[in-house]
mmCIF file of the N, C-alpha and C atoms, coordinates in Angstrom:
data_MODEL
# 
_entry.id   MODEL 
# 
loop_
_atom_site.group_PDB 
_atom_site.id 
_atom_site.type_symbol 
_atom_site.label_atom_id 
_atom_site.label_alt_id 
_atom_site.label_comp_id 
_atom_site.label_asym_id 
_atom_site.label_entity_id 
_atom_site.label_seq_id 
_atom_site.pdbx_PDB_ins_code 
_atom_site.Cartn_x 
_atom_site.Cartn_y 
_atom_site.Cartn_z 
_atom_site.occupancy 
_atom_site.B_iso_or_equiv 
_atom_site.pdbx_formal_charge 
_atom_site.auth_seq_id 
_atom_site.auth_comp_id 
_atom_site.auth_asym_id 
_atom_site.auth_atom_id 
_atom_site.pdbx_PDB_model_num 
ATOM 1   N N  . UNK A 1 1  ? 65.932 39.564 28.610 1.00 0.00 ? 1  UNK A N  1 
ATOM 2   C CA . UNK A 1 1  ? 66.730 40.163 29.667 1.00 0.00 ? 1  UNK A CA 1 
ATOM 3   C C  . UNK A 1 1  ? 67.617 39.090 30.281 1.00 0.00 ? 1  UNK A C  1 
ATOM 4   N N  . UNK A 1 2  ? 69.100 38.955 29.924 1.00 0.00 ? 2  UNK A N  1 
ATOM 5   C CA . UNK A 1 2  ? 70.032 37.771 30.470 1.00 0.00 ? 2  UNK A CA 1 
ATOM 6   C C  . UNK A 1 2  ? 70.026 38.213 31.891 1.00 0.00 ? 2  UNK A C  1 
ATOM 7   N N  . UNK A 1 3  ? 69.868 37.512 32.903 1.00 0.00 ? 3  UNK A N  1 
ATOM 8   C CA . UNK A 1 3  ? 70.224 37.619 34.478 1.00 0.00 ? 3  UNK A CA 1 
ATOM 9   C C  . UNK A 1 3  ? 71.438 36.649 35.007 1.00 0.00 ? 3  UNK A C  1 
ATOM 10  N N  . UNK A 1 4  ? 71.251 35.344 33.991 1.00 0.00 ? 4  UNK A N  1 
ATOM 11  C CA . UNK A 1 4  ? 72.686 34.453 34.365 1.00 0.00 ? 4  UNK A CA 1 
ATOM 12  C C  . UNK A 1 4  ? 74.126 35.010 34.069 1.00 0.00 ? 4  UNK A C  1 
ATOM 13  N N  . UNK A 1 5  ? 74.767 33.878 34.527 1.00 0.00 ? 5  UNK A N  1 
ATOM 14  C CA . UNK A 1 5  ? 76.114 34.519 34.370 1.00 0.00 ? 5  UNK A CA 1 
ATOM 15  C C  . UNK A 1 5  ? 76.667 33.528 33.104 1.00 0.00 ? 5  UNK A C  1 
ATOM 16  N N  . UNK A 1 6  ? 75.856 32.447 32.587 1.00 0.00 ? 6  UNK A N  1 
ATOM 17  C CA . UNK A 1 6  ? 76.242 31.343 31.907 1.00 0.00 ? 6  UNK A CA 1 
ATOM 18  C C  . UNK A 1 6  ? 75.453 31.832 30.418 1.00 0.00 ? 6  UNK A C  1 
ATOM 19  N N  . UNK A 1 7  ? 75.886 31.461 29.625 1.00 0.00 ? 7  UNK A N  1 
ATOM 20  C CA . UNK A 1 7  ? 75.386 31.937 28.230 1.00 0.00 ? 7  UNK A CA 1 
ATOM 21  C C  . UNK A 1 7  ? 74.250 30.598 27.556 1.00 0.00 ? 7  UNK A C  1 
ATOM 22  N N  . UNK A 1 8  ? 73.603 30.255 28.600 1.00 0.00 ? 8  UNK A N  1 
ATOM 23  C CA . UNK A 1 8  ? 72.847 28.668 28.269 1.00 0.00 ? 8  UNK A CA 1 
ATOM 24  C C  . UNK A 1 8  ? 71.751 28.900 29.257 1.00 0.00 ? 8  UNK A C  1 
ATOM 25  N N  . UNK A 1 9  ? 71.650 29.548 30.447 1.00 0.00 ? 9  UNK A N  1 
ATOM 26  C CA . UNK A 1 9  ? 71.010 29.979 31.363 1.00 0.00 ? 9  UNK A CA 1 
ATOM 27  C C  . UNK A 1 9  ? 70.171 31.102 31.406 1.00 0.00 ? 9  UNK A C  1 
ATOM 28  N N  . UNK A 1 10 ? 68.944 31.811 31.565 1.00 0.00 ? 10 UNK A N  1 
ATOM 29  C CA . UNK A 1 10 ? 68.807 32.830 31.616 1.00 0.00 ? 10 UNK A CA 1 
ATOM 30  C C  . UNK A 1 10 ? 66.995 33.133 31.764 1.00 0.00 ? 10 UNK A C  1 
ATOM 31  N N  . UNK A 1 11 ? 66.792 34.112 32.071 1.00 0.00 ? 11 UNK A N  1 
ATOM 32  C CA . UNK A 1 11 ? 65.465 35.007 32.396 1.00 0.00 ? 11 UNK A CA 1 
ATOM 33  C C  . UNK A 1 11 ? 65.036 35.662 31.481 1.00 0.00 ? 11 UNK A C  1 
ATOM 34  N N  . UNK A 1 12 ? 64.195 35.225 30.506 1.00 0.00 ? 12 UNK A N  1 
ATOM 35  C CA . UNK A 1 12 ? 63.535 36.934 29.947 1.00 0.00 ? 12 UNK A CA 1 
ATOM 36  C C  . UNK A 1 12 ? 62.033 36.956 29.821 1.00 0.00 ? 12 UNK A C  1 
ATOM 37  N N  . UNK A 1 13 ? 61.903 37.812 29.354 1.00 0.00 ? 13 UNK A N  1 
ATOM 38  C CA . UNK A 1 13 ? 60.099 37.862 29.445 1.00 0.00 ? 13 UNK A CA 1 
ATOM 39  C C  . UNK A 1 13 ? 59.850 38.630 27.384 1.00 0.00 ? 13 UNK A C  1 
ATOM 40  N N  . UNK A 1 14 ? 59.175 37.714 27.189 1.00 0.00 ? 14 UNK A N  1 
ATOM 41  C CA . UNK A 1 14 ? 58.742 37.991 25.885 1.00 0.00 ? 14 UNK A CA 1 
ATOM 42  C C  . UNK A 1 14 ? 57.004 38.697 25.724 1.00 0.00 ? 14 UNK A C  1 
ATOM 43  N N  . UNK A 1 15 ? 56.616 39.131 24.917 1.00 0.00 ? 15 UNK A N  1 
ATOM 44  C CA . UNK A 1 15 ? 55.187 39.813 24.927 1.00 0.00 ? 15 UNK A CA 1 
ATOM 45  C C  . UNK A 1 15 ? 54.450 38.781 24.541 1.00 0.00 ? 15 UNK A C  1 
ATOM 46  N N  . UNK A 1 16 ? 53.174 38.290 24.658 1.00 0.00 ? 16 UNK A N  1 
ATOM 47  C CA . UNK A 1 16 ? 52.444 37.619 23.950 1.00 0.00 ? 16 UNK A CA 1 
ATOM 48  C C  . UNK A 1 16 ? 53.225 36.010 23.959 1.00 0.00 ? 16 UNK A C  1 
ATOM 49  N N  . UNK A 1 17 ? 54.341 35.695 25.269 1.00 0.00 ? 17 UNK A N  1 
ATOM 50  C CA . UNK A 1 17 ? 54.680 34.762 25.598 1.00 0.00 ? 17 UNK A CA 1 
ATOM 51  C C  . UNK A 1 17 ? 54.052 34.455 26.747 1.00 0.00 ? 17 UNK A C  1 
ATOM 52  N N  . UNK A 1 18 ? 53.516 32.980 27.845 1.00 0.00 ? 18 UNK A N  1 
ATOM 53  C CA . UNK A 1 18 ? 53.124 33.523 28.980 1.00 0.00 ? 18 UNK A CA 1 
ATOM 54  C C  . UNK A 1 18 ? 52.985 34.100 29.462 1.00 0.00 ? 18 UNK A C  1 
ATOM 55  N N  . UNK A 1 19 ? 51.852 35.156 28.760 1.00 0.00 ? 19 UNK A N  1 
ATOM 56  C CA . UNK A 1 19 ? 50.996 36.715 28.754 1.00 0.00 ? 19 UNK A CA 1 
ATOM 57  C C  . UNK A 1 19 ? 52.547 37.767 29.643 1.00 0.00 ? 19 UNK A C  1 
ATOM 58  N N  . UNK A 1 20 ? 53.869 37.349 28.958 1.00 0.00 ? 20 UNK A N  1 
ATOM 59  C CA . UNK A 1 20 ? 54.832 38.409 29.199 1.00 0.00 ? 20 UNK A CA 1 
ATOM 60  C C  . UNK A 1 20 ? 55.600 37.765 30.240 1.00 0.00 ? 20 UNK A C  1 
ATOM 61  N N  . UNK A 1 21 ? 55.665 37.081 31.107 1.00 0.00 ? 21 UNK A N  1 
ATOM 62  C CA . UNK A 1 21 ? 56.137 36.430 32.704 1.00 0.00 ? 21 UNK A CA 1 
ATOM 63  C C  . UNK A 1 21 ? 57.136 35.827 31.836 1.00 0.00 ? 21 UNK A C  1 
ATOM 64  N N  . UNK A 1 22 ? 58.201 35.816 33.843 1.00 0.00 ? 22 UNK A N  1 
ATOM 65  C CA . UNK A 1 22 ? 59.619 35.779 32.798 1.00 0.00 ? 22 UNK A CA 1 
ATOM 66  C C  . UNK A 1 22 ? 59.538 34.245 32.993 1.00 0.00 ? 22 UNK A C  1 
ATOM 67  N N  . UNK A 1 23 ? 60.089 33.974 32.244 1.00 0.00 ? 23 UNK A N  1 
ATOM 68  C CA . UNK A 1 23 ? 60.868 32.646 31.292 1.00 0.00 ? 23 UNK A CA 1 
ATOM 69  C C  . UNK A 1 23 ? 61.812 32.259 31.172 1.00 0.00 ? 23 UNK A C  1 
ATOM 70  N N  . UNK A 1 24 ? 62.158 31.136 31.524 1.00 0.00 ? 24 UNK A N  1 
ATOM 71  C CA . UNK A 1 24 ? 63.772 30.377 31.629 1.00 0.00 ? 24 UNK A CA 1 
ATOM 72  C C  . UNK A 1 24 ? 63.923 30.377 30.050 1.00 0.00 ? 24 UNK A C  1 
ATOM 73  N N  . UNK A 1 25 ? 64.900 30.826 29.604 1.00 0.00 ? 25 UNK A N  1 
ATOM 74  C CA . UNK A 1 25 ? 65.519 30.757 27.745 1.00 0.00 ? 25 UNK A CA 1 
ATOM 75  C C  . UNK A 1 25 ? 64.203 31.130 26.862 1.00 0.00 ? 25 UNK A C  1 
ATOM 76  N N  . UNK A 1 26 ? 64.728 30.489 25.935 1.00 0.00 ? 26 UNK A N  1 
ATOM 77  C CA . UNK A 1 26 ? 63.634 30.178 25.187 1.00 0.00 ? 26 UNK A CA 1 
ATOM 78  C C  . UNK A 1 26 ? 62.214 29.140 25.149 1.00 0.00 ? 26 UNK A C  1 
ATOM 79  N N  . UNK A 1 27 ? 62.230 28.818 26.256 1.00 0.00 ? 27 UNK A N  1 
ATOM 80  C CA . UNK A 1 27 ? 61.196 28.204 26.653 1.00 0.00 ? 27 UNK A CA 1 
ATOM 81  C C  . UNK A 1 27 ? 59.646 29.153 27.156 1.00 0.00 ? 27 UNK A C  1 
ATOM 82  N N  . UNK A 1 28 ? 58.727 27.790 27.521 1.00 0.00 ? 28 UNK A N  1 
ATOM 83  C CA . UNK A 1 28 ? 57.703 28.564 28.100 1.00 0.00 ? 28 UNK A CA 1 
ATOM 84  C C  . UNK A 1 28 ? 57.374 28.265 29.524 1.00 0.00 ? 28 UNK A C  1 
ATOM 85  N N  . UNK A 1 29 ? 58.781 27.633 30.119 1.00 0.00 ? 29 UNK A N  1 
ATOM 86  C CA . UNK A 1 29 ? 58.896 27.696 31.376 1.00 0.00 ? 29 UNK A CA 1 
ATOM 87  C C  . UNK A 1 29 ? 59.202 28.550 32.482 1.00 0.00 ? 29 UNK A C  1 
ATOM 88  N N  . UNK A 1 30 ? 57.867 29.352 33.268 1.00 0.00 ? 30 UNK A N  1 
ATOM 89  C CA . UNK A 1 30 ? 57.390 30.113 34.005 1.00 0.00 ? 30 UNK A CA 1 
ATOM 90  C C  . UNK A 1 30 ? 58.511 30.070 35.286 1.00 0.00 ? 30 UNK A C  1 
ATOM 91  N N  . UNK A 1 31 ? 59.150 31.378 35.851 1.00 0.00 ? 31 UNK A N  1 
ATOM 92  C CA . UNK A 1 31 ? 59.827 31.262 36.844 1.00 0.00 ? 31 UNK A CA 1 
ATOM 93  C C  . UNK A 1 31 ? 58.713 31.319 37.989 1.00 0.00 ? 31 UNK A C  1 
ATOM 94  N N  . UNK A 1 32 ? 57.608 32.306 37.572 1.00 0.00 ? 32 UNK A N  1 
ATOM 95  C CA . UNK A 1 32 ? 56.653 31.765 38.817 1.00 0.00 ? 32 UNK A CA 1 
ATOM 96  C C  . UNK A 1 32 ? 56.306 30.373 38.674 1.00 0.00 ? 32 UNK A C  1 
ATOM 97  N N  . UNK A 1 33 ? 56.143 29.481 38.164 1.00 0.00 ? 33 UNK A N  1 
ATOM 98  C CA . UNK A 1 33 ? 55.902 28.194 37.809 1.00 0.00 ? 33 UNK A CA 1 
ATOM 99  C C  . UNK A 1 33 ? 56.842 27.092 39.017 1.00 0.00 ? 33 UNK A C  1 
ATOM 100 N N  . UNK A 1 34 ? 58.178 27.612 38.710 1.00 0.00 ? 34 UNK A N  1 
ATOM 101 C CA . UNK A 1 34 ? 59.065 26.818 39.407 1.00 0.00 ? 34 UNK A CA 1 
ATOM 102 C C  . UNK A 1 34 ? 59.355 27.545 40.992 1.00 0.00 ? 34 UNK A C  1 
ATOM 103 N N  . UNK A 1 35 ? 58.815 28.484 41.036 1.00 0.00 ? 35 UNK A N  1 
ATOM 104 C CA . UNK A 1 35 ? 58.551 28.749 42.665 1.00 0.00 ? 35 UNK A CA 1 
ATOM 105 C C  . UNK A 1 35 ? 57.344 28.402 42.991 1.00 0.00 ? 35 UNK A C  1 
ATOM 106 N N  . UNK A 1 36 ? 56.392 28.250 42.901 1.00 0.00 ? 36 UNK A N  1 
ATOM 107 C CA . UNK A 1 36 ? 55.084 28.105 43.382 1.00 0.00 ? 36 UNK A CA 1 
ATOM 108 C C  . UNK A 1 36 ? 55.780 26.357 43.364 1.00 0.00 ? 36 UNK A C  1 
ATOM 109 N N  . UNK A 1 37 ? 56.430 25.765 42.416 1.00 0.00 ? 37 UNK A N  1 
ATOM 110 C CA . UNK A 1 37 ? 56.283 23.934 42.439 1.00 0.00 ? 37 UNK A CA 1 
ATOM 111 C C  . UNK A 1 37 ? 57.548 23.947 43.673 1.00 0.00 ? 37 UNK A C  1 
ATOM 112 N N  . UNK A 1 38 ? 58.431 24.652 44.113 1.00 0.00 ? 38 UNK A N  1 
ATOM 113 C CA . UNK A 1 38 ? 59.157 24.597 44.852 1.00 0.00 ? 38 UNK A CA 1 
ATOM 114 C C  . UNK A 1 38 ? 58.159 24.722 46.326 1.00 0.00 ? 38 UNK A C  1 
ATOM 115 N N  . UNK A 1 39 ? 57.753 26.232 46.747 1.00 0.00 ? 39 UNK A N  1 
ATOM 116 C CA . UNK A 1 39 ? 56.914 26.298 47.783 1.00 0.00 ? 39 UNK A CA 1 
ATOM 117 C C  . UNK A 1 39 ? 55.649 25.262 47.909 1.00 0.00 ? 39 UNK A C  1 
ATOM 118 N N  . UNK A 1 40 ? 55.323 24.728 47.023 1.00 0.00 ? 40 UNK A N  1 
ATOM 119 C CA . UNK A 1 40 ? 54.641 23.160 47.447 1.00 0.00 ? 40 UNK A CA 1 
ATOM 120 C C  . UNK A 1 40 ? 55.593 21.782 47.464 1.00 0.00 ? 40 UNK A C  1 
ATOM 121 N N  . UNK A 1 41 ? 57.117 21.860 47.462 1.00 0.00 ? 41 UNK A N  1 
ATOM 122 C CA . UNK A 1 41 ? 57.492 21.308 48.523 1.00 0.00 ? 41 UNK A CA 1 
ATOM 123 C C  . UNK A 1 41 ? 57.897 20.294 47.612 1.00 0.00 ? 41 UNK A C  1 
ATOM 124 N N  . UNK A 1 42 ? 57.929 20.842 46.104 1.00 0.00 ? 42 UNK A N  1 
ATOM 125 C CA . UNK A 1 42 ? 58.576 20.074 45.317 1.00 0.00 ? 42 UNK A CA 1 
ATOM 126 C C  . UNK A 1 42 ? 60.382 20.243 45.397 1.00 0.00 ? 42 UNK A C  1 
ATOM 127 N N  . UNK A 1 43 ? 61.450 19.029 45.405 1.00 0.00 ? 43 UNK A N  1 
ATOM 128 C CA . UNK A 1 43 ? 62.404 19.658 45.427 1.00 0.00 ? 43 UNK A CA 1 
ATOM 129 C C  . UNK A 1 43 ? 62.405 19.471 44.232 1.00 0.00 ? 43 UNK A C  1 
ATOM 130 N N  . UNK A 1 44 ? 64.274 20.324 44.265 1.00 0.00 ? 44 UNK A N  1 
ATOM 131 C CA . UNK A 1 44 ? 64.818 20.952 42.988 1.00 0.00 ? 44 UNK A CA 1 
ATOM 132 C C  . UNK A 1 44 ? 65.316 19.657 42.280 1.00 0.00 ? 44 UNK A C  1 
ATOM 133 N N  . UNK A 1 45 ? 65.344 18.590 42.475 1.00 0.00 ? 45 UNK A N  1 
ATOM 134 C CA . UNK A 1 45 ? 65.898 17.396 41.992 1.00 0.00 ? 45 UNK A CA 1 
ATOM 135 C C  . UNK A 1 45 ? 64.573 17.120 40.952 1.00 0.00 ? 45 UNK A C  1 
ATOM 136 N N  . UNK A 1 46 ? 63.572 16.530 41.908 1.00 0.00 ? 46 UNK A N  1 
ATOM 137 C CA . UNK A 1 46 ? 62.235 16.245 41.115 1.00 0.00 ? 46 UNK A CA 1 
ATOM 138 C C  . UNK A 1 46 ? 61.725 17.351 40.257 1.00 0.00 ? 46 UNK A C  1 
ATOM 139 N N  . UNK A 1 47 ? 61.963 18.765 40.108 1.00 0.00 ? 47 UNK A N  1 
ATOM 140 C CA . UNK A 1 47 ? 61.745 19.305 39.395 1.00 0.00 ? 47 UNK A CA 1 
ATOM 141 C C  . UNK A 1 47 ? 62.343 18.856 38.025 1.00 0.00 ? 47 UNK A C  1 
ATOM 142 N N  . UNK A 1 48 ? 64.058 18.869 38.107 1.00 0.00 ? 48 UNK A N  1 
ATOM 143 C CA . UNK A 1 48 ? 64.595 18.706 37.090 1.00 0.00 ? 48 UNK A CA 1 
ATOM 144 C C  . UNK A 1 48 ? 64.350 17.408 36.317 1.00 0.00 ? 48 UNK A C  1 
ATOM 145 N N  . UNK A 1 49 ? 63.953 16.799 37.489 1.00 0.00 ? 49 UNK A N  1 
ATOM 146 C CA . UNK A 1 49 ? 63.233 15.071 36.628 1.00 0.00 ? 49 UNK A CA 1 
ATOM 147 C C  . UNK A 1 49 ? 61.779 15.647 36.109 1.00 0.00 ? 49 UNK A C  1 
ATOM 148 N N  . UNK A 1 50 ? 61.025 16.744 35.813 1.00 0.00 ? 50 UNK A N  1 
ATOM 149 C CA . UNK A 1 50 ? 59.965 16.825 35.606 1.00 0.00 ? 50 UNK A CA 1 
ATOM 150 C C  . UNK A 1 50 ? 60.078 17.311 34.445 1.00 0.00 ? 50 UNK A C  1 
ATOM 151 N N  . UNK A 1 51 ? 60.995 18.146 34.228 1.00 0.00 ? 51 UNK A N  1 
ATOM 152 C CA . UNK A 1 51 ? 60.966 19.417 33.072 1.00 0.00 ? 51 UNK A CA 1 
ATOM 153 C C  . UNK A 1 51 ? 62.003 19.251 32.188 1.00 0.00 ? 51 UNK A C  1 
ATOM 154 N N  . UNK A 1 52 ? 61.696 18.605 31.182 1.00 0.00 ? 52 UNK A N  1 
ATOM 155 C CA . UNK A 1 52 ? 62.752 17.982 29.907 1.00 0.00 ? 52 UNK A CA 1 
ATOM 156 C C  . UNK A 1 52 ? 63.441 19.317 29.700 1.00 0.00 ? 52 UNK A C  1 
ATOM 157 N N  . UNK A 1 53 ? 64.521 19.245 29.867 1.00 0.00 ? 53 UNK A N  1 
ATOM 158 C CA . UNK A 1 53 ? 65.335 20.233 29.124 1.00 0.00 ? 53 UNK A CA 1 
ATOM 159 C C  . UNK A 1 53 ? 65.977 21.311 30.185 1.00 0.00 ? 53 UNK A C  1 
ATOM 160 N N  . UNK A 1 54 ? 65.147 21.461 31.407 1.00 0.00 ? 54 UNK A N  1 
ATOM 161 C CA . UNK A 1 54 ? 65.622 22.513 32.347 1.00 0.00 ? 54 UNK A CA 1 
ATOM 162 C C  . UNK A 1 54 ? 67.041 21.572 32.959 1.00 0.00 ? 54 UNK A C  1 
ATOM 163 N N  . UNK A 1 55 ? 68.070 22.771 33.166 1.00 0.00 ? 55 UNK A N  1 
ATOM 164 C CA . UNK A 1 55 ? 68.958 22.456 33.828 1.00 0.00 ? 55 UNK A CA 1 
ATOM 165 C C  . UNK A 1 55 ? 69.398 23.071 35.326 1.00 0.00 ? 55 UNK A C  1 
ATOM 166 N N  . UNK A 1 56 ? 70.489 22.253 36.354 1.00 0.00 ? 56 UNK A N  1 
ATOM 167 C CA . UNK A 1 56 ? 70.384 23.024 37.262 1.00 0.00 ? 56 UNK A CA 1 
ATOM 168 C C  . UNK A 1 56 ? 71.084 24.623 37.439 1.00 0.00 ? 56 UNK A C  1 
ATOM 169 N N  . UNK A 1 57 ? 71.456 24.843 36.265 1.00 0.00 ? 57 UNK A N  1 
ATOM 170 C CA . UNK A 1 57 ? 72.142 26.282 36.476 1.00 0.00 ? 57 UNK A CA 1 
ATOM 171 C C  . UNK A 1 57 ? 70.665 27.121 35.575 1.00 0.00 ? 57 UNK A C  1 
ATOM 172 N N  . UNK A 1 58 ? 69.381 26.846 34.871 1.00 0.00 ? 58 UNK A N  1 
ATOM 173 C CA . UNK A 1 58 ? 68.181 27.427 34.989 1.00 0.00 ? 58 UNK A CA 1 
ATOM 174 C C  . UNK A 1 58 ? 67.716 27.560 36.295 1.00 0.00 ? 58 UNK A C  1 
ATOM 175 N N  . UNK A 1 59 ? 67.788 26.444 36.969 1.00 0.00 ? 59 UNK A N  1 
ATOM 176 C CA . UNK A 1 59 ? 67.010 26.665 38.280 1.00 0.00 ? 59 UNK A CA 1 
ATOM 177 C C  . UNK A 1 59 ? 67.784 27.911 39.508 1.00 0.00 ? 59 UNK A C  1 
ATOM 178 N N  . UNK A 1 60 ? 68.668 27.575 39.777 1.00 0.00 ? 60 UNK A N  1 
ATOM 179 C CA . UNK A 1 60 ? 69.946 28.597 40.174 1.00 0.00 ? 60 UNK A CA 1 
ATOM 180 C C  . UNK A 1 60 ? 69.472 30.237 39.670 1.00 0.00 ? 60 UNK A C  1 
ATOM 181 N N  . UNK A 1 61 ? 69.579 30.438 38.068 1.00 0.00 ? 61 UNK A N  1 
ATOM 182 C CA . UNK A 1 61 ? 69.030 31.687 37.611 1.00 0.00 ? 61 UNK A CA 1 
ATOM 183 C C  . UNK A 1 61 ? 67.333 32.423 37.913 1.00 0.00 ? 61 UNK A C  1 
ATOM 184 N N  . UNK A 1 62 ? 66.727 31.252 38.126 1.00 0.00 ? 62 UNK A N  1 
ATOM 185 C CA . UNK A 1 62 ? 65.162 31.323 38.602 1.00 0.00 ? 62 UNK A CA 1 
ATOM 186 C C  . UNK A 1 62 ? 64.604 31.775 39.716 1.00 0.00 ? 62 UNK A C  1 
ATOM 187 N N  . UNK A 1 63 ? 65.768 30.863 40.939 1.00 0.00 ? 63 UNK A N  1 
ATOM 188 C CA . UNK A 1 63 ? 65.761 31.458 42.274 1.00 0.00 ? 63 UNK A CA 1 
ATOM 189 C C  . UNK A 1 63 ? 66.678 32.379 42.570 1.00 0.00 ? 63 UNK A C  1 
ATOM 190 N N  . UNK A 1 64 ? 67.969 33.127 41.673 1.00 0.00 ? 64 UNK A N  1 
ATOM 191 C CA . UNK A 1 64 ? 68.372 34.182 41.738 1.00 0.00 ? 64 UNK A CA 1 
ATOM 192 C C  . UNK A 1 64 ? 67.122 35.638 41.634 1.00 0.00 ? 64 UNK A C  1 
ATOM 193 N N  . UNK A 1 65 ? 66.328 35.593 40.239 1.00 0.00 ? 65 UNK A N  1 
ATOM 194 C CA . UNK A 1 65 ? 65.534 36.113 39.683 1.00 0.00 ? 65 UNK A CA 1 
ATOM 195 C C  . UNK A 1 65 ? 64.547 36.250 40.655 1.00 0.00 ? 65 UNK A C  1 
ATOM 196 N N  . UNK A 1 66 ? 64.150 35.485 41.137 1.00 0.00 ? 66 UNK A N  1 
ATOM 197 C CA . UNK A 1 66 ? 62.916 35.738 42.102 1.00 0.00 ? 66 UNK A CA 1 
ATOM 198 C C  . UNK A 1 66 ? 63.356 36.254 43.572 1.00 0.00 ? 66 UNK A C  1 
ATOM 199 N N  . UNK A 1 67 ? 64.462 35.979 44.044 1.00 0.00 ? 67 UNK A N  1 
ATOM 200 C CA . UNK A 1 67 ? 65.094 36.805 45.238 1.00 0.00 ? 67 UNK A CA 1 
ATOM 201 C C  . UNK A 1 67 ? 65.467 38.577 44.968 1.00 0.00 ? 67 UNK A C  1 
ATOM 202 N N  . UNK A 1 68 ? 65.520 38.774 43.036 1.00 0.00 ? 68 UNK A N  1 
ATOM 203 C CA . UNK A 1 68 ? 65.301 40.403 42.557 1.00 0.00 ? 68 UNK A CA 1 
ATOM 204 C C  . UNK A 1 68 ? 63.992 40.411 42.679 1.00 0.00 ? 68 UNK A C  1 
ATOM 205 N N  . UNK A 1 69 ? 63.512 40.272 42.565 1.00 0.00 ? 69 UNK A N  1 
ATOM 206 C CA . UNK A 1 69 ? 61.641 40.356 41.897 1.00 0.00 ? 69 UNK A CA 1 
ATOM 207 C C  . UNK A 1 69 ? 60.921 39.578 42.647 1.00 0.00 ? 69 UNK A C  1 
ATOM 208 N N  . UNK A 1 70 ? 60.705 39.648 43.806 1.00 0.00 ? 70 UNK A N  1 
ATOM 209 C CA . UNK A 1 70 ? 59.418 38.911 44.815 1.00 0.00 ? 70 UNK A CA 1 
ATOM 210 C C  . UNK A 1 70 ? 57.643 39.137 44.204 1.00 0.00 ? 70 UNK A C  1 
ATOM 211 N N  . UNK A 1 71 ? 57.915 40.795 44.372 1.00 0.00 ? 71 UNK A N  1 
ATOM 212 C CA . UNK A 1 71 ? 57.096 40.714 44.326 1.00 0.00 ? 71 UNK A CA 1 
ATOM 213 C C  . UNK A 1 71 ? 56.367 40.653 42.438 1.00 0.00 ? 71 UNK A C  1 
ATOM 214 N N  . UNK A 1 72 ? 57.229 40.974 41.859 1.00 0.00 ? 72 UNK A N  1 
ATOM 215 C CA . UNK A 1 72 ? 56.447 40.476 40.827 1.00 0.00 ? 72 UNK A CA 1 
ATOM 216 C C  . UNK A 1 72 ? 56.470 39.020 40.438 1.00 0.00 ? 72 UNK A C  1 
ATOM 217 N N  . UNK A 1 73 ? 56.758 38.196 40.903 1.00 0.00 ? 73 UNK A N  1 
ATOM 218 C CA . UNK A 1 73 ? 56.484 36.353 40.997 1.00 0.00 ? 73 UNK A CA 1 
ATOM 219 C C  . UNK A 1 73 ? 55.585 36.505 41.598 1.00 0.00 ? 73 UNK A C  1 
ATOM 220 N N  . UNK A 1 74 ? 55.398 36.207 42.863 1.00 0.00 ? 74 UNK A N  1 
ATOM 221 C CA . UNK A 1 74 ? 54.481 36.857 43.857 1.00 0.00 ? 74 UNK A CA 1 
ATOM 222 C C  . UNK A 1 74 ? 52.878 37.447 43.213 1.00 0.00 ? 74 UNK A C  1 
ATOM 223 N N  . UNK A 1 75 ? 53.250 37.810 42.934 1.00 0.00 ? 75 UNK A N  1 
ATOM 224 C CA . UNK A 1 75 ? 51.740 38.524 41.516 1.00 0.00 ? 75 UNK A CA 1 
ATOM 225 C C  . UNK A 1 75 ? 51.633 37.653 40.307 1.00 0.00 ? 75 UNK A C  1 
ATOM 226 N N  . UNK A 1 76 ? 52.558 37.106 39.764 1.00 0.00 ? 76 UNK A N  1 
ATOM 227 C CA . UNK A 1 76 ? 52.564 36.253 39.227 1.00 0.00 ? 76 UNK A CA 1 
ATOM 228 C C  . UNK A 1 76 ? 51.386 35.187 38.928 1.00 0.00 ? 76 UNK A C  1 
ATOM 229 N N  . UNK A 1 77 ? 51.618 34.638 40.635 1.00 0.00 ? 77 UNK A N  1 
ATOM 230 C CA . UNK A 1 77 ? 51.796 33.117 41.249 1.00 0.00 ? 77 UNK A CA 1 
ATOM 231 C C  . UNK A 1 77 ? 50.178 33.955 41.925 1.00 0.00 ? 77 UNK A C  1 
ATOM 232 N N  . UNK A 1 78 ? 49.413 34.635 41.990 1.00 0.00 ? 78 UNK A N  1 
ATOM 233 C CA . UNK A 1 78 ? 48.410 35.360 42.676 1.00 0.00 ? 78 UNK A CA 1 
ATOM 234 C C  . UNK A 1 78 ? 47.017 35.654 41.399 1.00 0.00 ? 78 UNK A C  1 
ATOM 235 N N  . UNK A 1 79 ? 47.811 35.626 39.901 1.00 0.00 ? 79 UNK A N  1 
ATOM 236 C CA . UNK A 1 79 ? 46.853 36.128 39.020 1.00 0.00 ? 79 UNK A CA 1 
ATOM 237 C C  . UNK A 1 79 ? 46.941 34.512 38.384 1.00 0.00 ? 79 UNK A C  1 
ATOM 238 N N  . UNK A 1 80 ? 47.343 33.940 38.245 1.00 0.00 ? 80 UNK A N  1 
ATOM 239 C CA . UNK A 1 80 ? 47.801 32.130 37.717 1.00 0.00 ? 80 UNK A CA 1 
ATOM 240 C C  . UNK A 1 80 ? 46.834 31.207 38.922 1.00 0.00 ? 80 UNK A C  1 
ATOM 241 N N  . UNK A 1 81 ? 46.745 31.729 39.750 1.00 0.00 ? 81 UNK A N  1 
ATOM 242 C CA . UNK A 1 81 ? 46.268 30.360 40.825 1.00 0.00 ? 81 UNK A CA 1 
ATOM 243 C C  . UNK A 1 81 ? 44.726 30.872 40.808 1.00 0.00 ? 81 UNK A C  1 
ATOM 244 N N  . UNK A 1 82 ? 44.462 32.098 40.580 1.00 0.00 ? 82 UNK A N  1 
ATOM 245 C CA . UNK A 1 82 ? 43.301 32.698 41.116 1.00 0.00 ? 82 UNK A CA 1 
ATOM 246 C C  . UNK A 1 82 ? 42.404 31.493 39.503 1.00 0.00 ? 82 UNK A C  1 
ATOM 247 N N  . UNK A 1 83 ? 40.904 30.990 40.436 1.00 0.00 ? 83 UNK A N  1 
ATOM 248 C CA . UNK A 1 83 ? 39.902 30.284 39.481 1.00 0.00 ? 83 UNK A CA 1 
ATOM 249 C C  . UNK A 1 83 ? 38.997 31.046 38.286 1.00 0.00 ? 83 UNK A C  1 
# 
């Protein structure tokens, strides 16, 4: 599912990928992932120093994506943290 506006950028959710949760590209980088590391106060700089390959117009599409979809990050970030 493309949500960016950039053809390098984007949201989708694959089956039997991070049990379906959406995903920056083709990666297996979790948009709940990068909000939950944001709301602990990680910034968006040190993120991008963390995550080989993410760029800042992924991150841009991530926190677009999650300002559509709260609450399913939100649930996300609720079934992932739970022990």
């Amino acid at each position: 599912m493309a949500t960016g506006t950039t053809n390098k950028s984007w949201v989708q959710k694959t089956p039997n990928v991070c049990g379906g949760d959406a995903c920056i590209r083709n990666t297996r980088i979790t948009v709940w992932g990068l909000v939950l590391s944001r709301r602990l106060g990680t910034a968006d700089e040190r993120i991008l120093e963390n995550i080989v390959g993410l760029t800042p117009e992924d991150l841009k599409v991530a926190w677009d994506y999650y300002r559509q979809h709260p609450a399913e990050i939100d649930e996300a970030i609720r079934e992932n943290e739970e022990p």
